[in-house]
N, C-alpha and C positions, 0 to 999 in steps of 0.2 A: 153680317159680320159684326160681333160685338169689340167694338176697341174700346182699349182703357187706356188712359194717361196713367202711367207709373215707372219706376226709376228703373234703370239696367245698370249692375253695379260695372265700373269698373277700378282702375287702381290696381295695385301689385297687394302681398302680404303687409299687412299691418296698415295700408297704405290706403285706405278707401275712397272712393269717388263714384260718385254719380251721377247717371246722365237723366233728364228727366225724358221721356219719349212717349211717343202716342206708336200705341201699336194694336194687335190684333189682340184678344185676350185666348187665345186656343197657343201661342208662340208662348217658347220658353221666356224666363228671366230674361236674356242675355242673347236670346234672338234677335230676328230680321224686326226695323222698329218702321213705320210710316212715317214718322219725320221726328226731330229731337228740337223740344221746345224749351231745354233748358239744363242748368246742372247743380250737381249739392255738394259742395266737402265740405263734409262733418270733420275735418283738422285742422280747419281754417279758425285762426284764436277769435279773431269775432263774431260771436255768433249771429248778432245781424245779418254778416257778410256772405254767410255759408252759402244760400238760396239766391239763383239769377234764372229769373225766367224770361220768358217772349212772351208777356201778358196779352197780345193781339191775336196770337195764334192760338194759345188756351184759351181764352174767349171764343175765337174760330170751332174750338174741336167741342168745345163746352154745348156752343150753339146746334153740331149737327149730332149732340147725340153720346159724347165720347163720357166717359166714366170715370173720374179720377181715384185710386187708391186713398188707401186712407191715410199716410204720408205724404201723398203730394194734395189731396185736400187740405190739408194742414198748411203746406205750404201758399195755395193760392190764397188760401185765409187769409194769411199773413201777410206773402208776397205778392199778391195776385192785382190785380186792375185798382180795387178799394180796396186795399190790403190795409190790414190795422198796423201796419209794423213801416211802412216804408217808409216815414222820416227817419227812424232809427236802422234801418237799412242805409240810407243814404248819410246815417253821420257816422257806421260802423265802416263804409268805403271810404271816406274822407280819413279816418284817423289809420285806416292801411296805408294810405296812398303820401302819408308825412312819413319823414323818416323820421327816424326815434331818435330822443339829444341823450345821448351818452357824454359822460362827466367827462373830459379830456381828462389823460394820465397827467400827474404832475410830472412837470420840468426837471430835472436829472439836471445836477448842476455841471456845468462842463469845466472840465480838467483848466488849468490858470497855464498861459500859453509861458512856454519857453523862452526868455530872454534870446532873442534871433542874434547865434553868431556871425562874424563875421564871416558871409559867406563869398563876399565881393574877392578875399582874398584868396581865399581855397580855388577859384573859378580862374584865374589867371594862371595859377601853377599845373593846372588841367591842359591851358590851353599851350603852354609854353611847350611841350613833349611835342606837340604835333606840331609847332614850329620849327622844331629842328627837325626834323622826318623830311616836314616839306625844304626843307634849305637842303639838307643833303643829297636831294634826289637829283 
């Protein structure tokens, strides 16, 4: 049985992603995979970030035989055990992982309050009604 390491898309329309997997190489795309070593979104804004793999397992499948494609060769290059890219992997998830300083809105001046009428008086001629209610009863 010849197995290849290479991606099975998944994702909706417009929406891409991918899985990285060791599978059979006679199985579809998008077939039965022997295990999933990893995954790619290509929408992800930093392109460092895009690429996470199991570099112990690809090592593992590298070791008995397995074949990677020519995108995920690319990728182990990169990402892989001595990958030339992993500091800059590791400062492309650092700067996802800060949230971003947006400018706060400016201050909207607030309305200049109402000189407070006497409200002490208005509240006794409320209460006066329902003193005579309860006296007549």
């Amino acid at each position: 049985m010849a197995v290849r390491i290479r991606m099975k898309k998944m994702g909706r329309t417009h929406r891409p992603f991918y899985r990285v997997c060791v599978m059979d190489q006679r199985s579809p795309r998008d077939g039965r995979v022997i295990e999933e070593v990893g995954h790619y979104d290509p929408m992800c804004p930093e392109t460092d970030a895009r690429v996470t793999l199991k570099s112990e397992r690809i090592d593992h499948w590298l070791s008995v035989g397995a074949q990677p494609s020519e995108g995920v060769a690319t990728f182990i290059k990169k990402y892989g055990t001595n990958g030339s890219h992993l500091e800059k992997q590791e400062a492309a998830r650092a700067r996802l992982g800060t949230r971003k300083n947006y400018t706060p809105a400016p201050e909207a001046p607030k309305p200049a309050k109402k000189k407070e009428e006497p409200v002490a008086e208005a509240a006794p001629a409320a209460e006066a009604p329902a003193a005579e209610e309860s006296a007549s009863e």
